[in-house]
LUMDREN-126511 format. One line per field, with one value per residue (C-alpha): residue number from 1; x, y, z. Coordinates in steps of 0.5 Angstrom, whole numbers, plus 500, padded with zeros to 3 digits. Example, Ala and Ser with C-alpha at 12.3 -4.5 7.8 and 13.67 -1.06 7.14 Angstrom:
residues 2
i <- c(1/2)
px <- c(525/527)
py <- c(491/498)
pz <- c(516/514)
//
This chain:
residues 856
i <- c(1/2/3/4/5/6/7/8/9/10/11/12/13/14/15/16/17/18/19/20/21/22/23/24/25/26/27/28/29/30/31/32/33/34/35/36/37/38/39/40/41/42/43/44/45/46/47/48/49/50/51/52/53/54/55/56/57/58/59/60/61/62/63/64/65/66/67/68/69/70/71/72/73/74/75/76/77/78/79/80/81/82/83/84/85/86/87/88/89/90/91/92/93/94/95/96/97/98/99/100/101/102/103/104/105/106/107/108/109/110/111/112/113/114/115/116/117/118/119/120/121/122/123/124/125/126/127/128/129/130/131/132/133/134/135/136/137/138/139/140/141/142/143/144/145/146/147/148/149/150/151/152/153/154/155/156/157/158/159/160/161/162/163/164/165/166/167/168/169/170/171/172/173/174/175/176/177/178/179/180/181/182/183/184/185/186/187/188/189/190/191/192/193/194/195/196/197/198/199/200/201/202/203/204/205/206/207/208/209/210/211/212/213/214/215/216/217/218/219/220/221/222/223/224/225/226/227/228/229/230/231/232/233/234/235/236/237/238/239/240/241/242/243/244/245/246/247/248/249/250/251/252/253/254/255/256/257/258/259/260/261/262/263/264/265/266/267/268/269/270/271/272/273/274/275/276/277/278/279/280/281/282/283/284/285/286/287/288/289/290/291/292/293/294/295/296/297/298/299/300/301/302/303/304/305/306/307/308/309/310/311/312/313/314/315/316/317/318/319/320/321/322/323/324/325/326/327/328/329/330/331/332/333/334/335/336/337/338/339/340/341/342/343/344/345/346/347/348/349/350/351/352/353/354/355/356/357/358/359/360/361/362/363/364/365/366/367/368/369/370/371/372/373/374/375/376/377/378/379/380/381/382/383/384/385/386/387/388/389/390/391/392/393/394/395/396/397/398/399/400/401/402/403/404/405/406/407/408/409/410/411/412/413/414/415/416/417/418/419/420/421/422/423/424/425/426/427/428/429/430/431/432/433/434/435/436/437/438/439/440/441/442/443/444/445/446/447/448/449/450/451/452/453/454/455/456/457/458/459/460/461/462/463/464/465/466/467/468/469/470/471/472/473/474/475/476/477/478/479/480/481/482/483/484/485/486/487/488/489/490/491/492/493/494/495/496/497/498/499/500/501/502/503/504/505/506/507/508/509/510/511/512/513/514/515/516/517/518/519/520/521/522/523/524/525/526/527/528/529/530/531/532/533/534/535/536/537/538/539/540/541/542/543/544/545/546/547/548/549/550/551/552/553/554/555/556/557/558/559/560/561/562/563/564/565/566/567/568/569/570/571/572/573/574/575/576/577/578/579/580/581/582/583/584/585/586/587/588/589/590/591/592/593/594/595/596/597/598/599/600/601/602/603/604/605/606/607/608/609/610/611/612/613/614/615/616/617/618/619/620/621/622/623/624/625/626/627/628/629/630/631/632/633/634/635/636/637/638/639/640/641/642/643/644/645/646/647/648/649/650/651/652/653/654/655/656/657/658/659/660/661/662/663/664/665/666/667/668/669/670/671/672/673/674/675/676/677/678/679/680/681/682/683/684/685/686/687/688/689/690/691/692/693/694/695/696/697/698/699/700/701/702/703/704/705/706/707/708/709/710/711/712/713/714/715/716/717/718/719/720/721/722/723/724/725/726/727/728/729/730/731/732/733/734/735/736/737/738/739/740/741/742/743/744/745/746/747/748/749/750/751/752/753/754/755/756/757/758/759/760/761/762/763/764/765/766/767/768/769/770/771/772/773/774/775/776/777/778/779/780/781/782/783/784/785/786/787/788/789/790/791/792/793/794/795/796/797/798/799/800/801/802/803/804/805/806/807/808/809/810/811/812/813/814/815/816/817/818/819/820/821/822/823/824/825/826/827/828/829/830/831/832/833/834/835/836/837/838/839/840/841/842/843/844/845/846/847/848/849/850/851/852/853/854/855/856)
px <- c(554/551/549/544/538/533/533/526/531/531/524/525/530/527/522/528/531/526/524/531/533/526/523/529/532/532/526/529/536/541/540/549/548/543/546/542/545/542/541/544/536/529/527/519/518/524/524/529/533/538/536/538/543/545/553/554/548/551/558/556/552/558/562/558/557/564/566/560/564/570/574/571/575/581/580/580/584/590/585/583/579/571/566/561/555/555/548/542/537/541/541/534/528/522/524/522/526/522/522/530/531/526/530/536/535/532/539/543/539/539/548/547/543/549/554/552/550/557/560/555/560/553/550/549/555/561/568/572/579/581/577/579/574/577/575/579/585/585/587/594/595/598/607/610/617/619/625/625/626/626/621/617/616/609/607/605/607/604/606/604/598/595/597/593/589/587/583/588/591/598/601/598/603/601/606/604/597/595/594/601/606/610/612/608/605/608/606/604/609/615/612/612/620/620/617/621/628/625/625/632/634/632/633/640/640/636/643/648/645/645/652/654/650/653/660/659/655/662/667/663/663/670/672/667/671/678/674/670/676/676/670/669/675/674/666/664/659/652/648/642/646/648/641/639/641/644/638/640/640/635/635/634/640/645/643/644/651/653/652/655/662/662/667/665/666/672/672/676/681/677/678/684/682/685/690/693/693/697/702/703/705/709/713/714/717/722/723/725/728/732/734/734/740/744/744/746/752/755/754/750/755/761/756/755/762/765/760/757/750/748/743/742/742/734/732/725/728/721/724/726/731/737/739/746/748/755/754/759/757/757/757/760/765/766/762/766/764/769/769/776/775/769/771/777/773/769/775/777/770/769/777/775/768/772/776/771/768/773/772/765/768/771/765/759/763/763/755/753/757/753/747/749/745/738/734/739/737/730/730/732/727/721/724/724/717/715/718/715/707/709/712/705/708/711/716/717/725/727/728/735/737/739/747/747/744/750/755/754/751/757/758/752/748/750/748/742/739/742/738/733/726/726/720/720/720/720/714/715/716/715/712/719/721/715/718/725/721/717/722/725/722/716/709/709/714/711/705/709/712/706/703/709/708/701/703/709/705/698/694/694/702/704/701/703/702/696/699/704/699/694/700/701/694/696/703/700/695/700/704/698/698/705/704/698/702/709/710/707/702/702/695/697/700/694/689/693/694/687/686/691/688/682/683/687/681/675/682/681/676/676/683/682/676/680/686/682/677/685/687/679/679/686/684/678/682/687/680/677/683/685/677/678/685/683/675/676/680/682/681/685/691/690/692/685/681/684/683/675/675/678/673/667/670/673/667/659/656/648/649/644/650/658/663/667/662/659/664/666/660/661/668/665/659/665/669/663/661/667/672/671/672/679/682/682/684/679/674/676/678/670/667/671/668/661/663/665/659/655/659/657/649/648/644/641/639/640/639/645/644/650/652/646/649/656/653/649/655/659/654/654/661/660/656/656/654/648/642/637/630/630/636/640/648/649/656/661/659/658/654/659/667/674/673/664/667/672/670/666/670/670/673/672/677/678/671/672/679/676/674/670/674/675/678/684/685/693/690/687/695/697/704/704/703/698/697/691/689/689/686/680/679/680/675/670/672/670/663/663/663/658/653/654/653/647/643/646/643/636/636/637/633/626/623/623/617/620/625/622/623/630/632/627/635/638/633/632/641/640/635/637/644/648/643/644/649/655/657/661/656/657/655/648/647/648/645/638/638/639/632/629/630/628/621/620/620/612/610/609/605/599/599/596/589/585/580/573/570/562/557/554/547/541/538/532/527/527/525/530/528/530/530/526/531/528/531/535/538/545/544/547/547/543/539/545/550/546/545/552/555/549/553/559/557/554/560/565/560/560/568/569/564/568/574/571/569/575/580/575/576/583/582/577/584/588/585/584/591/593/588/591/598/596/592/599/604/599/599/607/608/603/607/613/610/609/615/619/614/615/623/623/618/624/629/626/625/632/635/631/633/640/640/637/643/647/645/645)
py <- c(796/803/809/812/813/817/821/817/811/814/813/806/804/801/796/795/789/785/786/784/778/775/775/772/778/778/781/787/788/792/799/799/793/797/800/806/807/813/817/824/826/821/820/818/811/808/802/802/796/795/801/798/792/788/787/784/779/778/776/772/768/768/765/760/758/757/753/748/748/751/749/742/742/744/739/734/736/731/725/721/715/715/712/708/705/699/697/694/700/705/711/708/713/707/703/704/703/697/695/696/692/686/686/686/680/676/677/675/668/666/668/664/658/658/657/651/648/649/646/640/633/629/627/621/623/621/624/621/623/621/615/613/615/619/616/610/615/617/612/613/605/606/605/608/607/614/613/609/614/608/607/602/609/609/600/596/590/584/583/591/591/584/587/594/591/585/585/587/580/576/574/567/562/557/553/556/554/556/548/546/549/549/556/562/567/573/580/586/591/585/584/592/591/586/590/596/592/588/595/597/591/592/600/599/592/598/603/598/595/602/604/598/600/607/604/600/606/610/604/604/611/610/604/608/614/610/607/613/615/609/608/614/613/606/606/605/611/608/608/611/617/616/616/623/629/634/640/646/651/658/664/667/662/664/672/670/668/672/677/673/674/681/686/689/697/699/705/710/715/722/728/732/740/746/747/740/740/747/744/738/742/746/740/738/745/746/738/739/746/743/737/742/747/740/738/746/745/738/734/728/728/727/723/719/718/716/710/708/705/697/697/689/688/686/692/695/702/700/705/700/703/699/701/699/698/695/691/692/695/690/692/688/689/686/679/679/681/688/689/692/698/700/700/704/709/710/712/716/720/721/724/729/730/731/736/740/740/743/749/750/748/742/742/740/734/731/732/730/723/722/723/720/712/710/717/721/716/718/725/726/722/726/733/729/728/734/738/734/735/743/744/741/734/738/734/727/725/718/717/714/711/716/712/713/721/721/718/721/728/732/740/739/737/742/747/744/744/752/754/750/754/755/751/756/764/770/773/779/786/791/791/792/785/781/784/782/775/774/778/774/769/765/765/758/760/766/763/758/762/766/760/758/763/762/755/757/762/759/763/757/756/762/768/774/770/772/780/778/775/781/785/780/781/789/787/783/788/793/789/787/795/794/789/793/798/795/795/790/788/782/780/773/773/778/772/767/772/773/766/767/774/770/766/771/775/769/769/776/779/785/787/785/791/796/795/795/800/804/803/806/812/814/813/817/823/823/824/829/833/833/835/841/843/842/842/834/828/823/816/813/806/800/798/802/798/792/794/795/788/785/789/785/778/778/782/780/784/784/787/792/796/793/796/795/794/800/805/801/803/810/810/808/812/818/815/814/821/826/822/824/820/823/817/810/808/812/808/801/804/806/800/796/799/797/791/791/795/790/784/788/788/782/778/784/787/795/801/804/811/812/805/806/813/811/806/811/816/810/809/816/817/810/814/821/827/829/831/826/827/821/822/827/827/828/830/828/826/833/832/836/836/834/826/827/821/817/810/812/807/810/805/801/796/796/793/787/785/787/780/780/778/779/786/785/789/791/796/800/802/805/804/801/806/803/804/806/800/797/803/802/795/797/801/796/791/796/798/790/790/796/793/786/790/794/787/784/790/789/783/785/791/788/786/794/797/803/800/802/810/808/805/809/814/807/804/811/811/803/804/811/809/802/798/800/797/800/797/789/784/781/789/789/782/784/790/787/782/789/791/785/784/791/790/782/786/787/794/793/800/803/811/814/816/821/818/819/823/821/824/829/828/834/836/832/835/829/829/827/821/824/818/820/821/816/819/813/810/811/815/813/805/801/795/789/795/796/789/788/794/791/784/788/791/785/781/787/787/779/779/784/780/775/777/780/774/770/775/773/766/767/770/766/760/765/765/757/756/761/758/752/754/757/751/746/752/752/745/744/749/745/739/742/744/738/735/740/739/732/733/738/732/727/731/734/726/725/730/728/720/723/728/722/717/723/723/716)
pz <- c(576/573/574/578/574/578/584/586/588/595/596/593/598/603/598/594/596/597/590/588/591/590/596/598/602/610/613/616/611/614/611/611/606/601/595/591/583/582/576/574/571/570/564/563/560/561/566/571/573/578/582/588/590/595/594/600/600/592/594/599/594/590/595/596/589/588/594/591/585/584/591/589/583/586/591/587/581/578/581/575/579/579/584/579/583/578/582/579/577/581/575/573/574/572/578/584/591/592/586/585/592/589/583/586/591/586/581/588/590/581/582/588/586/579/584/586/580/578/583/586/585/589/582/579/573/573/570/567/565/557/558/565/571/576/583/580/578/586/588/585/585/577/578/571/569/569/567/561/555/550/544/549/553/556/556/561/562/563/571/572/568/573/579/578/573/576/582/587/587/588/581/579/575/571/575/581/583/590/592/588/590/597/596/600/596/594/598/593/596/594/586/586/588/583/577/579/579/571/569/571/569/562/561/562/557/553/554/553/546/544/545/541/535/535/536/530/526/528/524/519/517/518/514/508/508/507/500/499/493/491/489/486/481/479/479/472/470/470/464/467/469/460/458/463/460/464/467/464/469/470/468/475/477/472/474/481/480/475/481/486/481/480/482/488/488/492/497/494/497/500/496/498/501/497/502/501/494/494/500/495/489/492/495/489/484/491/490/482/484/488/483/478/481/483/476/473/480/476/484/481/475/481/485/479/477/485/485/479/480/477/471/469/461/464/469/467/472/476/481/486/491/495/502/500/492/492/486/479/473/468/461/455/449/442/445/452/459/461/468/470/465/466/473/471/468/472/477/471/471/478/478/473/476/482/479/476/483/486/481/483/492/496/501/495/493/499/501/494/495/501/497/491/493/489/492/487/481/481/482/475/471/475/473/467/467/470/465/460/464/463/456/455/451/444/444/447/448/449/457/458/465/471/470/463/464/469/466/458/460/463/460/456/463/466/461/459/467/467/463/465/467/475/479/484/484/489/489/485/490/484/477/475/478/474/468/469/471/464/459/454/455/451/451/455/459/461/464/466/471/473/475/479/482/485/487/490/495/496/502/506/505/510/513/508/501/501/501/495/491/491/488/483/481/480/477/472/469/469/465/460/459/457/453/449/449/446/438/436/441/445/444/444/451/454/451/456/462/463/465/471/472/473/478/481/482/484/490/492/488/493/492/484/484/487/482/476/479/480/472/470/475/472/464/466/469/463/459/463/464/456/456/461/456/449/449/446/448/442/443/449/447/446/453/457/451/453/461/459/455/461/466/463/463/471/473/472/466/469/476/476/480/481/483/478/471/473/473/466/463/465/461/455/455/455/450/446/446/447/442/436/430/426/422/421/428/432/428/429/437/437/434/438/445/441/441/448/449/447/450/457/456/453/459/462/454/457/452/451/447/446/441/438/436/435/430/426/425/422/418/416/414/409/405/400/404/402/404/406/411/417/421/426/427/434/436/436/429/424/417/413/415/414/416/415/409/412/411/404/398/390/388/384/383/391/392/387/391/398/402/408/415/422/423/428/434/431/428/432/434/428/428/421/414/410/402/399/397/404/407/403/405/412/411/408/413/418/415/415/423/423/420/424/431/428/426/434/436/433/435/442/443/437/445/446/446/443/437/431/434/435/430/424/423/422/417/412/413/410/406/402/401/403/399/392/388/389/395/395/394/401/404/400/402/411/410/407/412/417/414/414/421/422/418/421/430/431/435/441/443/442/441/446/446/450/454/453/458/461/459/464/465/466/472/474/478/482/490/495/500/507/513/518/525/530/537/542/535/531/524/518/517/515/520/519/520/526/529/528/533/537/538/537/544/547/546/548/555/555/554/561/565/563/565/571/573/572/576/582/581/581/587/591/589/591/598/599/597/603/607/605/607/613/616/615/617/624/624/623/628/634/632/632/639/642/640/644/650/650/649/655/659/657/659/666/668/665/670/675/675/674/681/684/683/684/691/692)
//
């Protein structure tokens, strides 16, 4: 409500309420009921309201408002059907009483006065029905034959339409007059019975005729059908069928059919999973294992030789097995059929493939001649093919059948399949078991080998080949190191193994991160401990460069952060900066891991300091130690030195020999002497790949804003030196397509400038504009700003009074309801009452009547 506002509202007490209900109030209040706000202090001026209250009187007024409209809706609340006085001018304010009574009597006597207008048959009109009258239609007199269902269906005949028709009387012959005959005149119901009799007469006339004509119809189709040919075959063509020319068919025809005879698409058999495929292909390396140790062992030959197998001189080997092959081997000898011999000596090889079985054990004989029926004739022309499909088609030998493999192949067979390639491989347990497996042995075969290996144990096929291949993956890289380390190298077979180092990684990469990222940590630890004892460390082997090359292409390079490539980048930062270039080799180690480098930052185009320096310091030892302005050596580069001069070339002759080519990684191991002449050309070749990786960097870093800065040291070394004329022709030309693609990079900055301050204006002696304070209103805003915490308030106040309300609305219901629920619970109750009051009255008679016979 508010507080009080003065101390004089007690005197205003008593007049109080009058004055705020309007002249409404009681005229002796009760005192209890008035409420007095009083105010802490009386302010002159201001008006008071709502000094004084009547909360009860308010309530009560509150109550009575919301059981006139708010318990009206919750009574009548999910009822959708409304009461509408649709009577004449009863929502009209014009019309008076009378005049809406008038009106209405009026409308009621016109509806009326309509009604018999409608219905009034007393009139002179008469009605007809499609042209007949309908009083004569009552009287019903028309006798139709409903059961005709002929063509005549509907017509009258000449006796019905006279005896209807024809006045109502008897049927008159112009033989009968009514004076000349002695017969009496027949009565109307005998003529009806007449009529209906004729009528039956002629309908089954009617049948029986149209019986006949569809059994005639039935033999006349029969009788063409047996002519139907020969009419066909002896008819003469028609000369007007000569004269018309055959219609040529549509386009849109010839399209629909061409449609109708297209091949349909089949449906084509679902695509097999990983591990279906992976169970399918070790069934098949055990199969040709399998077969392949049958054959080194000599079983298919003593098979072969106990029964040999029947091959017609027109068998197309289509693969077809017999359950049961007791024919005789045919064959022919000087023109005749040779039977018995063949036989004979096929008795003779199967002695001596028994002999040799013997050697080797009596119990495989015996096991073989049971598998050697059409199964065993097959399995040799699949190893065949597979090994055919693995040897990648080199070499296409003539396929001969599995008897004359058999029978022809004796020792030779069994050397041949013993040093056959194995399909199926244990999983190596040790980098000492991988080696044994891969020593010796080809480049194919190596792969070979690994790729058997990862067939033969999938992850899908068993629990623990998951295990066995994430140690391969770390068997392999050591035995990449080894290759790399070897004398040669094996660069040939590194390139190969990477694929299968590939596909080993997408399987588990998190086993193949730890491995490289173990081989990593461990070059880094030589290098820092080489570091910590001699103050510098050499260039690392060619095993950890090959370690780095692989990183890069297992891993993704463009990764802000990996856990693998980051750690790599490290790696050849180091090197880059704490190996010092001491010979030949160290520059082509170091240029290689530029290359690398570069490889690595390719997609992300990240600055790497270090190349930029690595390049630079090249360069330097290319040319004569002279002083020049534009360029600083960092270490590990020194101005002057022992090897400040390494990769320079005084002579002349070598230049003119020198040819540009690739700079092979094989010499970067040094283990091989080189003369002079091939030293300058290695040196040459290995300015050629400096300046190549120079103009990819410029053309990897000209979006930098800072490229000209960075590479202002490159520039003055390529312009002073490297572009004169001393050097091959093919250098001046690389390094002057440098320079240009250094020239042709726009600046992308602006130098920095200091901005220009504002001008401090002079002190003006002007006055300064004070609003006056206005008492009761907030300082410091402006009339909108006020106007706005105006409404702001207003609607703060509105909300609560809403609310306010709301929360009693909800009450008020709540009370209703409770009544609501009271009300039926009392009534439950007193209906529950008298219901047992009424069992009680019946259960008392009962007893009674009861007692009653009981004493009777």
């Amino acid at each position: 409500m508010g507080k009080a506002r003065a101390k004089g509202a007690r005197a205003k007490a008593p007049g109080a309420p009058e004055q705020a209900r309007g002249g409404r109030a009681r005229p002796n209040p009760n005192p209890f009921e008035v409420k007095v706000n009083r105010q802490k202090f009386q302010v002159l001026g201001r008006k008071t309201r709502h000094d004084v209250g009547l909360p009860g009187v308010s309530r009560a007024r509150a109550i009575r408002k919301r059981t006139q409209t708010l318990l009206k809706e919750y009574k009548e609340r999910d009822k959708s059907n409304v009461f509408r006085d649709r009577r004449f001018g009863e929502y009209s304010s014009s019309l008076s009483t009378e005049e809406k009574m008038a009106r209405r009597f009026a409308l009621e006597q016109q509806r009326q006065h309509e009604k018999k207008n409608i219905y009034n048959l007393n009139e002179d009109e008469e009605l007809t029905h499609y042209g007949q009258s309908l009083a004569d239609i009552e009287k019903h007199n028309e006798v139709l034959d409903s059961d005709s269902d002929t063509e005549e269906r509907g017509t009258l005949s000449a006796e019905l339409t006279l005896a209807h028709f024809g006045g109502g009387g008897l049927v008159q012959s112009t033989s009968q007059q009514p004076g000349q005959g002695g017969e009496r005149p027949r009565s109307r119901k005998e003529l009806i019975e007449e009529l209906i009799a004729k009528s039956k007469q002629e309908k089954r006339e009617r049948q029986a005729q149209r019986e006949d004509a569809l059994e005639l119809t039935e033999r006349l189709d029969r009788d063409w059908k047996g002519i139907q040919n020969l009419l066909a075959r002896k008819a003469p063509p028609s000369q007007d069928r000569d004269r018309k020319e055959k219609p040529q068919p549509d386009a849109y025809d010839m399209m629909v059919r061409e449609l109708g005879f297209e091949m349909k698409a089949q449906p084509s058999n679902r695509m097999k999973t990983e591990e279906e495929l992976a169970k399918e292909e070790q069934e098949r390396l055990e199969h040709l294992e399998a077969e392949r140790v049958r054959r080194m062992l000599g079983k298919d030959e003593d098979a072969a030789a106990q029964k040999p197998t029947h091959v017609s001189a027109d068998d197309l080997n289509d693969g077809f097995v017999l359950d049961k092959d007791d024919r005789r081997l045919l064959s022919y000898k000087d023109g005749k059929m040779n039977v018995q011999e063949e036989q004979s000596e096929g008795a003779g090889d199967s002695s001596d493939g028994k002999g040799e079985g013997e050697d080797s054990g009596e119990g495989s004989s015996e096991g073989d001649a049971e598998d050697s029926g059409g199964s065993d004739s097959h399995s040799d022309l699949g190893s065949d093919v597979d090994s055919e499909e693995d040897s990648g088609g080199l070499a296409q030998e003539p396929r001969l059948t599995p008897g004359a493999r058999l029978a022809g192949g004796g020792q030779g067979a069994r050397e041949a399949a013993g040093t056959e390639l194995p399909y199926t491989f244990a999983a190596p347990e040790s980098s000492e078991d991988l080696k044994s497996l891969l020593s010796g042995k080809s480049m194919e075969e190596q792969l070979l080998v690994v790729e058997r290996i990862q067939k033969c144990h999938h992850p899908s096929l068993a629990v623990g080949n998951k295990a066995k291949l994430e140690k391969l993956f770390g068997f392999l890289l050591e035995y990449v190191g080894d290759l790399a380390t070897g004398d040669p190298p094996d660069l040939r077979v590194i390139d190969k193994l990477v694929v299968q180092l590939y596909n080993l990684c997408q399987m588990f990469p998190e086993s193949a991160s730890e491995s490289v990222r173990f081989v990593l940590r461990d070059a880094m630890h030589d290098l820092e401990g080489t570091i910590e004892a001699k103050g510098r460390a050499p260039f690392p082997g060619l095993d950890v460069l090959v370690y780095l090359k692989i990183a890069g292409m297992l891993f993704p390079t463009s990764d802000f952060w990996h856990p693998v490539v980051t750690p790599a980048l490290v790696c050849m930062s180091q090197l880059l900066t704490k190996c010092p270039v001491l010979s030949l080799q160290d520059a082509v180690k170091g240029l290689f891991l530029c290359c690398v480098f570069l490889d690595y930052v390719a997609l992300s185009r990240r600055f790497i300091p270090e190349l930029i320096n690595f390049l630079l310091g090249i360069l330097y030892t290319a040319t004569p130690n002279t002083q020049s302005q534009g360029y600083t050596l960092v270490h590990p580069f020194r101005p002057l030195g022992k090897n400040s001069e390494l990769l320079l070339v005084s002579d002349e002759e070598d230049k003119a020999t020198w040819q540009r080519g690739s700079l092979s990684l094989h010499w970067a191991s040094g283990r091989k002497a080189q003369t002079e002449r091939e030293a300058n050309h290695t040196r040459l070749s290995c300015l050629a790949v400096c300046l190549a990786l120079v103009k990819r960097c410029v053309l990897l870093y000209g979006a930098l804003p800072a490229f000209h800065d960075i590479t202002r040291p490159l520039r003055a070394l390529l312009g002073q030196h490297l572009a004169d004329h001393s050097h091959p022709r093919e250098l001046q030309e690389l390094c002057q397509s440098t320079l240009t693609d250094m020239d042709a990079q726009e600046r992308r900055y602006q130098p920095l400038i200091c901005e220009k301050s504002k001008p401090v204006p002079l002190k003006l002696f002007t006055p300064r504009l004070v609003k006056v304070l206005e008492f009761g209103k907030k300082q410091g805003s402006s009339k909108e700003e006020q106007e706005r915490k105006r409404l702001v308030h207003k609607h703060r106040r509105e909300f609560k009074g809403a609310v306010r309300e709301i929360r009693k609305d909800n009450q008020f219901l709540a009370r209703m309801q409770l009544s609501e629920i009271m009300e039926r619970d009392a009534e439950r109750k007193r209906k529950v009452k008298q219901l047992f009051n009424s069992l009680a009255e019946q259960e008392g008679e009962w007893k009674a009547l009861k007692r009653k016979k009981f004493k009777k």
